[in-house]
C-alpha positions in Angstrom: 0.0 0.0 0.0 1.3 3.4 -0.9 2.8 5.4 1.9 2.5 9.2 1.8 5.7 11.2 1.6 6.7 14.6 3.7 5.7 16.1 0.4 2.5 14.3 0.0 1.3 15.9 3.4 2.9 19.1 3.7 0.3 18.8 0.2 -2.6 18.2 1.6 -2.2 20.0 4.6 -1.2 23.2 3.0 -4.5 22.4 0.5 -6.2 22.1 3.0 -5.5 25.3 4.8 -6.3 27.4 1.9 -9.7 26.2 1.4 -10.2 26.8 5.1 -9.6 30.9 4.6 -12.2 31.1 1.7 -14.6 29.1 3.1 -14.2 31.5 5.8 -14.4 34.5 3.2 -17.6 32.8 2.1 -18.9 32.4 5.3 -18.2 36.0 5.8 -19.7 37.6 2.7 -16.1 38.1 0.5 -16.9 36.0 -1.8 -20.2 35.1 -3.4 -21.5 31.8 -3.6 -20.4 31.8 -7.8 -16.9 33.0 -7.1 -16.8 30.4 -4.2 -18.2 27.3 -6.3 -14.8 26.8 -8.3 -13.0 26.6 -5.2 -15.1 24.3 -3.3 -15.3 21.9 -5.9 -11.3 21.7 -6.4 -11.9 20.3 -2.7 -14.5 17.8 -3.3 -17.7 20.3 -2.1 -20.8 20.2 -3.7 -24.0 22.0 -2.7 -26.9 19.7 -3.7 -30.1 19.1 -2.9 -30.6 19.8 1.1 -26.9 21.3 1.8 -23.4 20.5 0.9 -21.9 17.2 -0.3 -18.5 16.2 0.4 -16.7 13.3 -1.3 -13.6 12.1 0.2 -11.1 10.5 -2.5 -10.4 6.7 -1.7 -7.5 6.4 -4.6 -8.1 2.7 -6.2 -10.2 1.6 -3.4 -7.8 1.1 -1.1 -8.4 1.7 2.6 -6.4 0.4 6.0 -8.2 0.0 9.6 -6.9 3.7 10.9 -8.4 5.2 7.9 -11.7 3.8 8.1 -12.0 4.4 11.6 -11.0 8.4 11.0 -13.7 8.3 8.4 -16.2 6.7 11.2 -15.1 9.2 13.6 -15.9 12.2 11.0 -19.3 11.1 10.0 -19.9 11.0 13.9 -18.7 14.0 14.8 -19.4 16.2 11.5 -22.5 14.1 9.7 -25.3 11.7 11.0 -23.5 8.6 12.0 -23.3 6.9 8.2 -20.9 7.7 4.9 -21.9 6.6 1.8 -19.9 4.2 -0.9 -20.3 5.1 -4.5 -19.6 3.9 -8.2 -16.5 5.7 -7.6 -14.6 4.2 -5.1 -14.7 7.2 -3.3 -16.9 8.2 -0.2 -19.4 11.0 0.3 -20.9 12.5 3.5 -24.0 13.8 2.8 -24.8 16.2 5.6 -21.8 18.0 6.5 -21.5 22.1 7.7 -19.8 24.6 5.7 -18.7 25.8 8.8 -17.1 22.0 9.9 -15.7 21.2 6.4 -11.9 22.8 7.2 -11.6 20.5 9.9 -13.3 17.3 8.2 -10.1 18.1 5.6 -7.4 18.2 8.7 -8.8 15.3 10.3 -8.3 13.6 7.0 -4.8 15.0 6.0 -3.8 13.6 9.6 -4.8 10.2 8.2 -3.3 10.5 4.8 -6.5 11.5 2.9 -7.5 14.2 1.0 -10.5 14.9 -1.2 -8.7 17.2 -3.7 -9.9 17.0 -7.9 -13.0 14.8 -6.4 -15.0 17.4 -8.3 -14.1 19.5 -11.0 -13.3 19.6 -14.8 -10.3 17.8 -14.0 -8.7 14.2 -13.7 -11.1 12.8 -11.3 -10.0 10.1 -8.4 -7.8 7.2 -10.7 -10.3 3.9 -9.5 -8.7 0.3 -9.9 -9.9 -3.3 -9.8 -10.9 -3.6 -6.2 -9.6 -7.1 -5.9 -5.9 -5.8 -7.1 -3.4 -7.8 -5.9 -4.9 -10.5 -4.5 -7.1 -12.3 -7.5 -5.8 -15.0 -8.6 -6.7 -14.1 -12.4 -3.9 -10.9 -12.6 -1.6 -10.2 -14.8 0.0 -7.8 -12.4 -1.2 -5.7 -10.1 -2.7 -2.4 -11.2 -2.2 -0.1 -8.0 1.4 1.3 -8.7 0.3 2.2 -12.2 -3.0 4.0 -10.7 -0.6 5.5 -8.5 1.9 6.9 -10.7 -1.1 8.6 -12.2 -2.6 9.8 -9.5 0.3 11.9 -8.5 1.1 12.8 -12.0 -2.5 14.2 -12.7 -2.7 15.7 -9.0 -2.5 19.8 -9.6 -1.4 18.9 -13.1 -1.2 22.9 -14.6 -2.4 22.4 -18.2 -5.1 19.6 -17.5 -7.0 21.7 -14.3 -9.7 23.4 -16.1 -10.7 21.0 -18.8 -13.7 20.4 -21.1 -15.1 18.5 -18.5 -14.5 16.0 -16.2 -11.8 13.2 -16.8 -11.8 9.6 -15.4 -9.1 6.8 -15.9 -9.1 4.0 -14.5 -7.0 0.6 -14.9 -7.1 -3.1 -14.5 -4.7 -6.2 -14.3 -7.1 -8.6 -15.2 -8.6 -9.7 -18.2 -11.9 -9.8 -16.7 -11.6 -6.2 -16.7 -13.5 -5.5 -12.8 -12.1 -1.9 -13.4 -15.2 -1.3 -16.6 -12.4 0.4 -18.4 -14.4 0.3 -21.3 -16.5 2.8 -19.5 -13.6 5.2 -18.8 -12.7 8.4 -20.4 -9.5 6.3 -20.7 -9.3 2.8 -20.0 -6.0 1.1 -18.6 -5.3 -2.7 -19.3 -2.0 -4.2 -18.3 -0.6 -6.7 -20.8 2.3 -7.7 -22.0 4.0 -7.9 -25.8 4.7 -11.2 -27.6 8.4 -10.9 -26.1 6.7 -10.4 -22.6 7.5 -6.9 -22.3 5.1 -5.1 -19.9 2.7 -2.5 -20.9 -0.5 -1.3 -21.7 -3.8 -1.5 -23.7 -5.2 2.1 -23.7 -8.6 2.3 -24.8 -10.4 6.1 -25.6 -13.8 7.4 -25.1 -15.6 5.5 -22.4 -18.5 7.3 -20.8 -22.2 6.6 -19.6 -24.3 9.3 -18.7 -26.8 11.0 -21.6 -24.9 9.6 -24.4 -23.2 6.3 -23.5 -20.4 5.0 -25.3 -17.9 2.0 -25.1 -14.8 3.4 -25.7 -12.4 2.1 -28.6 -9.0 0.6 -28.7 -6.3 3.9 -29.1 -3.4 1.3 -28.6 -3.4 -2.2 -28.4 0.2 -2.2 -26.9 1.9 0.7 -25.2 5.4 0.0 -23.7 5.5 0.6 -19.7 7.7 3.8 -20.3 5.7 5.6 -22.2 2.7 5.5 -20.2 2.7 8.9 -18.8 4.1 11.0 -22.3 0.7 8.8 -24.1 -1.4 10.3 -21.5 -0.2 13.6 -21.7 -0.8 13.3 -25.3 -4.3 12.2 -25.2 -5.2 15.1 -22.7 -3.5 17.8 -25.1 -5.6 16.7 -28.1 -9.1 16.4 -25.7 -7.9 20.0 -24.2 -7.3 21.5 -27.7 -10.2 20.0 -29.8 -13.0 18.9 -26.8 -16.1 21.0 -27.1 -16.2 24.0 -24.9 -19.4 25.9 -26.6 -21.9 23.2 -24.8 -21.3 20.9 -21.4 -23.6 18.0 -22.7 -21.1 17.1 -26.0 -17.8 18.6 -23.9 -16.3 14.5 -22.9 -14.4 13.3 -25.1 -16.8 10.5 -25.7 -18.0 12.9 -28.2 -14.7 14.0 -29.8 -14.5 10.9 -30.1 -17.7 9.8 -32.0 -17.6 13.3 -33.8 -14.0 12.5 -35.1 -13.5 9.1 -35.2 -10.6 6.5 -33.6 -8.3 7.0 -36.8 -8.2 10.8 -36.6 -7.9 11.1 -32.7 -5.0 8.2 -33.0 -3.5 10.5 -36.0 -3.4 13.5 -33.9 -2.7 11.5 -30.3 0.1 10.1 -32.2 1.5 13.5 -33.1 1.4 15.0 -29.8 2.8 11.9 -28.4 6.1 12.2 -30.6 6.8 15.6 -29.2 6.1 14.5 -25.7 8.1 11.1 -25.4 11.5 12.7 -25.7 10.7 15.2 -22.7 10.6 12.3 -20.3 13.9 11.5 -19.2 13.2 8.4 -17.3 12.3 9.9 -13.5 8.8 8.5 -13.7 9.9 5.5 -14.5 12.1 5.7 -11.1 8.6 6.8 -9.3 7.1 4.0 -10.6 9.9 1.7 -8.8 9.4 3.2 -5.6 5.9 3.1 -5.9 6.0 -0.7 -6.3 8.2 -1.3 -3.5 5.1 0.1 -1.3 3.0 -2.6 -2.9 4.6 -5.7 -2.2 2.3 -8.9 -1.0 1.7 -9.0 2.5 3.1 -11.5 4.9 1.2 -14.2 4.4 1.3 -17.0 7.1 0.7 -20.8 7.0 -2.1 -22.3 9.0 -4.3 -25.3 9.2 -8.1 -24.3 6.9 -9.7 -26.8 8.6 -11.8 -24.9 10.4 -13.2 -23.3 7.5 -13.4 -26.7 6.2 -15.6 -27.9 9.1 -17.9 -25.1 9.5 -18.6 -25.0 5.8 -19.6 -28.6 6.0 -22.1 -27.8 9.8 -23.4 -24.6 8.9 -25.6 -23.6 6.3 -25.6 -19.9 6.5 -22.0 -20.0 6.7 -21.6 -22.4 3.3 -24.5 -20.0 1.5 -22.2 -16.6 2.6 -18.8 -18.5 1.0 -21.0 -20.0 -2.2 -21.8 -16.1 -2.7 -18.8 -13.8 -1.0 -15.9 -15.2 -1.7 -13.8 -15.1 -4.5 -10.5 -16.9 -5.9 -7.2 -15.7 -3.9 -3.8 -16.2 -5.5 -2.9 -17.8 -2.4 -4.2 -21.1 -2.2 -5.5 -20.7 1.5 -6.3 -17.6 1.1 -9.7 -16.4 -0.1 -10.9 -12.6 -0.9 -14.3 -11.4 1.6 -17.0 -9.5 -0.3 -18.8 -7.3 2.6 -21.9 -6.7 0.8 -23.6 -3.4 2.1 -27.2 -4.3 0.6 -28.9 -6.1 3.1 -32.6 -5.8 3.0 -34.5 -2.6 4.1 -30.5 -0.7 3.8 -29.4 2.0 1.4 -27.1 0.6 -1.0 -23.5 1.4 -0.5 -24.2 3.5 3.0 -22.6 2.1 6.3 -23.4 3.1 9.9 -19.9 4.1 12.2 -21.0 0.9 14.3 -20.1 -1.1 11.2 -17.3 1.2 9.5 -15.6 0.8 13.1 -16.4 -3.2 13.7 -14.8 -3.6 9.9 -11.7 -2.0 10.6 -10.8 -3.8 13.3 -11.4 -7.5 11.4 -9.2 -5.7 8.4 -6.8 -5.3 11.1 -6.8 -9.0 12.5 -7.7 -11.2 9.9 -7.2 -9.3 6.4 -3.3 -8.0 7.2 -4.6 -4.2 7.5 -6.8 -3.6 4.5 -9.7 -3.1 3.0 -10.9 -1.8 -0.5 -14.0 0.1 -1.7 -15.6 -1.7 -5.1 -17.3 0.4 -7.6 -20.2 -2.2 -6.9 -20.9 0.1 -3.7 -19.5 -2.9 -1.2 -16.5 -3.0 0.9 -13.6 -6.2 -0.2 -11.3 -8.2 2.7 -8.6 -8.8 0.2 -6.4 -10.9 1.8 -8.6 -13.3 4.4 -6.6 -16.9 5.3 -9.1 -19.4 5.1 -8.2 -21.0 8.7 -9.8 -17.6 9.9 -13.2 -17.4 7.5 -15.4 -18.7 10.7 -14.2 -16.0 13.0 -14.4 -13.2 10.5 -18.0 -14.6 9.5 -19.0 -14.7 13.0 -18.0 -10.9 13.0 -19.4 -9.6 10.2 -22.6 -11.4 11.9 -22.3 -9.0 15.0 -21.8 -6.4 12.6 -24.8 -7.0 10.5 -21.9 -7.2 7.6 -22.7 -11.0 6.4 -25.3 -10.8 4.2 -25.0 -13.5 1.8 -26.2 -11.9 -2.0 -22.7 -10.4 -3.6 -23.4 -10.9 -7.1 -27.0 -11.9 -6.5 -29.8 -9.7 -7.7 -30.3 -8.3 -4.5 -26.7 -6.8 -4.5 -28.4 -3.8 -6.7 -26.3 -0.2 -7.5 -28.1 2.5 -6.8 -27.0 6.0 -6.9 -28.6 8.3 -4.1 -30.9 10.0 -6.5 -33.8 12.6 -5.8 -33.6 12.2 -1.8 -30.2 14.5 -2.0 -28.9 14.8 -5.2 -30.2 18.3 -7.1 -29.7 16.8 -10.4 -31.7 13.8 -9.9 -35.2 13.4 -11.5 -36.4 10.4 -9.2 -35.8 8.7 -6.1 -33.9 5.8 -6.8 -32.7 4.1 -3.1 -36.8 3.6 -2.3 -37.3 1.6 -5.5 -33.7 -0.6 -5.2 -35.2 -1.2 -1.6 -38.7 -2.0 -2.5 -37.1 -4.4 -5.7 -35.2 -6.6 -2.9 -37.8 -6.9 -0.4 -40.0 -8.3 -3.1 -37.3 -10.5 -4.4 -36.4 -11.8 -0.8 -40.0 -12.0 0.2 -40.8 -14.5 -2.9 -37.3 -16.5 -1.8 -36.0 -16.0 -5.2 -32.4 -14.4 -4.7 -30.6 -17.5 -4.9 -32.9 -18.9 -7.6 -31.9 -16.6 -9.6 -28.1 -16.9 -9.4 -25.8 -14.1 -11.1 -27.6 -11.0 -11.8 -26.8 -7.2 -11.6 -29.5 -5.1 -11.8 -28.9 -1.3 -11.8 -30.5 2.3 -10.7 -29.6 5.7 -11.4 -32.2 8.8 -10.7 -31.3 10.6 -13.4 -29.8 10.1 -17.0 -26.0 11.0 -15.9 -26.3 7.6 -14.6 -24.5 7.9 -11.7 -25.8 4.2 -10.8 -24.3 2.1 -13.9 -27.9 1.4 -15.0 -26.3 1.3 -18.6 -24.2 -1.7 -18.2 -26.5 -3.3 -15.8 -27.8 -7.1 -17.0 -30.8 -5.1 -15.8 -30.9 -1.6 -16.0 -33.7 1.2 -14.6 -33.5 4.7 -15.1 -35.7 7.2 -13.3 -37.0 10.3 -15.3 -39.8 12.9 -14.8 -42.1 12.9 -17.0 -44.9 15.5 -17.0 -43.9 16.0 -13.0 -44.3 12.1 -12.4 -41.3 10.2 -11.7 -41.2 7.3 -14.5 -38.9 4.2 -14.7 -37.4 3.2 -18.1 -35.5 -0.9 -18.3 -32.8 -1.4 -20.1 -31.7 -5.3 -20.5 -28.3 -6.6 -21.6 -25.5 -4.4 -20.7 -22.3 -5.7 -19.7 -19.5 -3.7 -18.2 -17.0 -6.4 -18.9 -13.9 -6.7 -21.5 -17.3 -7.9 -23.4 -18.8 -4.5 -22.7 -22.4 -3.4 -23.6 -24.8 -1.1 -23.1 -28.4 -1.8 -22.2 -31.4 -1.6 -24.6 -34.4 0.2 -23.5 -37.1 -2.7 -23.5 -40.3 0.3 -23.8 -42.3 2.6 -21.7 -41.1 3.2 -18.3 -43.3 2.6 -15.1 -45.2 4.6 -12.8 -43.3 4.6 -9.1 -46.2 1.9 -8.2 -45.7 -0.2 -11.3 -42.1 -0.7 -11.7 -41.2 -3.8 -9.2 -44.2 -5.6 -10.3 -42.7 -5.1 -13.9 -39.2 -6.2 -12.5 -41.2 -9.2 -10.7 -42.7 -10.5 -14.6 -39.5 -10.1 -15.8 -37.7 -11.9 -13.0 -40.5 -14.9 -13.6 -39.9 -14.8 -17.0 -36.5 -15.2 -17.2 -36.8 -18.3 -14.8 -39.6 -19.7 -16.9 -37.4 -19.3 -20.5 -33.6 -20.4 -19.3 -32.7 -23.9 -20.4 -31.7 -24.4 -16.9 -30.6 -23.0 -13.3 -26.4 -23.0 -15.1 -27.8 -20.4 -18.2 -27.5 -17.2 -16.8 -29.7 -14.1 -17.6 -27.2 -12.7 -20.4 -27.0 -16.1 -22.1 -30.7 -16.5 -21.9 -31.7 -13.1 -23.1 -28.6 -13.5 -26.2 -30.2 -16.8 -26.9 -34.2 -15.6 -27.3 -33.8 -11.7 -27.9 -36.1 -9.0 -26.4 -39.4 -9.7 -27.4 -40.3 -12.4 -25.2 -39.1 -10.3 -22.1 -41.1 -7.6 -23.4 -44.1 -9.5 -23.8 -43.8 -10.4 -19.6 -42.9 -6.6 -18.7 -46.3 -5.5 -20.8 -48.8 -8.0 -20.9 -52.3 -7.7 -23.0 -54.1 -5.2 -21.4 -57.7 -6.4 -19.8 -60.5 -5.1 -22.4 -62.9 -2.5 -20.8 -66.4 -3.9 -20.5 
């Protein structure tokens, strides 16, 4: 795990100081609430719906015990006793002062953390593959890379006031948990035919109003180079992104408005005069970097007991079925903490829980934890010998629900309860969907499903490369929900297709029920998942259970 340098604080701290004088000058009247909005959102402020929003950077996910217990002890002090986990990786407290926000930003610097380009038309927070370093599938682990960019793109001069916002993030595995494909620049780490390490950079990734899956820039891009490429790429989306309107200002659409041959052609160009200004320091970051990443120290013990209480306890062998996932280390296992149980907010966590979580990080998962981009929190390095204890935790905890992967794990953004862009509620419907789905006893039925919300069409909830997607609009001051079926955000990336009319805030989880029923009506069997089922028969018979033939009037 990266350590911060006497530079990286004096950083933050100094960062964190300015921002304290003008939100005192806006406090005081200096400066109006226009000239103060650039400047809060350079330190991850937002005013939304009720109040300000803060979101606290979480660089690639990656969390130890102290830090999540400084973030419980914030959202005590300075919130309502709860944070919330988002697409992002990142954390938001939904209720803080303006007043308390200078010293929610020193009681993070004092733990290494920092909520600077959160916000802005900047590089946003670099997000990795949450299981990074741990899953047995990797290439190589993606962390010093994200790394190295993060403190390349932090404060970058040219790249601080750009079209719009930026997001990169990267992945070692070709499974591709990172949705790179989703990214304003996707990361993949390969290696050449001669088993030279480097890179796969795709372009032009986005969701929101116009989604796109972005396109291959480079199939292979030497290690070295990384940071001269990226500086190219920004250059061109600085000088040619659209400025005259915010809607077609990602470079999604400089993309689709000039096409992967031209962008290469002029990437290319600006990349030649960058390459020879790099002199081979980053490269020397990068080494140190990856010295702070090395595996942890992994220890040898009997897994019996996991062995046993798998074989005595049914809850227990229906939590590992569902939450674990495939370790490098043989006796090892990685521990999805899924925050959805049923009747909860996806993705929030109560200080009870953020505190009882550190401490089992601490003892049983060598100091660490990760936040996913599926809005749940990851043990990544659990020794098998110690599964029962940790699931006996979690269980005090009200941590063990059993569903990761499982319909009932559902994204949902926060939508029209706080957000000021929203156009519906969206928690109240991803509730209301997995009480239904729980009370008919269907989650496991079902097997491997992601179903998606967002509250509004900058889909802050994935619904676009949801298996199931729902999208909340107003229409005519009634909140309506449109399905999408079929995305994937995969290396086999798709984006949903809008099955027809949306639904009434009373209609849609009987509509989600009909679909759920007809999906387990149509599969050849329990093995053929949703996405293989749907591929197999096509939309119209799903569309035929979401509307059925209306009654005829009398």
């Amino acid at each position: 795990m990266y350590a911060y340098s006497e530079f990286d604080r004096h950083f933050v701290a100094t960062r964190a100081q300015q921002f304290r004088d003008q939100v005192q000058r806006r406090i005081d009247g200096a400066l109006t609430e226009e000239e103060f909005r650039p400047l809060r959102l350079m330190n991850g402020l937002y005013l939304l719906l009720h109040g300000y929003m803060m979101r606290i950077a979480i660089p690639y996910g990656t969390l130890n015990s102290r830090q999540m217990l400084a973030l419980a002890d914030i959202a005590e002090r300075w919130d309502r006793g709860y944070v919330h986990f988002t697409t992002r990786q990142n954390v938001q407290l939904h209720w803080p002062a303006l007043v308390d926000v200078p010293d929610i930003l020193d009681a993070l610097a004092a733990m290494d953390m920092h909520a600077v380009q959160t916000s802005g038309s900047c590089i946003r927070a670099v997000t990795a593959d949450h299981l990074a370093g741990a899953s047995a599938d990797e290439l190589a682990d993606p962390r010093p890379t994200a790394e190295l960019v993060r403190q390349w793109s932090t404060d970058h001069p040219e790249f601080a006031f750009l079209p719009r916002k930026f997001k990169i993030a990267v992945t070692g595995s070709p499974a591709d948990r990172a949705v790179t494909r989703f990214h304003d620049i996707g990361l993949t780490l390969v290696q050449s035919d001669h088993g030279t390490p480097g890179y796969e950079v795709s372009v032009g990734g986005g969701l929101g109003r116009t989604p796109v899956i972005g396109q291959v820039l480079r199939k292979f891009l030497p290690q070295a180079d990384l940071l001269p490429y990226l500086e190219a790429i920004l250059q061109v989306y600085n000088e040619i992104g659209r400025r005259d309107n915010k809607y077609k200002a990602r470079i999604k659409i400089t993309l689709l408005e000039n096409g992967i041959a031209a962008l290469r052609q002029r990437v290319n160009s600006s990349f030649a005069r960058q390459q020879p200004r790099f002199d081979g320091a980053d490269q020397e970051v990068l080494a140190r970097i990856e010295a702070g990443f090395q595996p942890p120290a992994y220890k040898r013990a009997p897994i019996q007991p996991y062995i046993d209480q798998r074989a005595q306890d049914p809850a227990f062998r229906q939590f590992c079925e569902t939450n674990l996932r495939a370790h490098k280390q043989a006796d090892y296992t990685i521990v999805s903490v899924s925050l959805k149980s049923p009747g909860k907010t996806p993705g929030d966590m109560e200080v009870g829980q953020m505190r009882a979580l550190a401490l089992i990080a601490k003892r049983w998962s060598h100091d660490e934890l990760r936040v996913s981009h599926e809005q749940n929190i990851i043990l990544p390095h659990v020794h098998k010998g110690d599964l029962p204890a940790v699931y006996q935790a979690l269980q005090s905890a009200g941590l063990a629900t059993a569903n990761a992967g499982l319909i009932t794990d559902l994204i949902a953004c926060p939508g029209m309860d706080y957000c000021d862009l929203a156009t519906a509620r969206s928690t109240p419907v991803a509730k209301a969907i997995a009480a239904r789905i729980e009370a008919l006893s269907l989650t496991r039925k079902i097997g491997l499903l992601s179903l998606k919300i967002s509250g509004c069409i900058n889909a802050c909830g994935h619904h676009h490369v949801g298996h199931i997607g729902i999208l909340g609009l107003e229409k005519r001051g009634v909140e309506s929900y449109q399905i999408t079926l079929g995305g994937d955000p995969t290396r086999s990336a798709a984006i949903g297709k809008i099955i027809g009319p949306g639904f009434g805030a009373d209609e849609i989880v009987n509509a989600i029920e009909r679909l759920i029923r007809a999906y387990l009506t149509l599969r050849l069997s329990p093995d053929e998942p949703f996405q293989a089922t749907l591929a197999r028969l096509g939309h119209a018979p799903f569309k035929a259970a979401i509307y059925p033939p209306k009654e005829p009037t009398p």
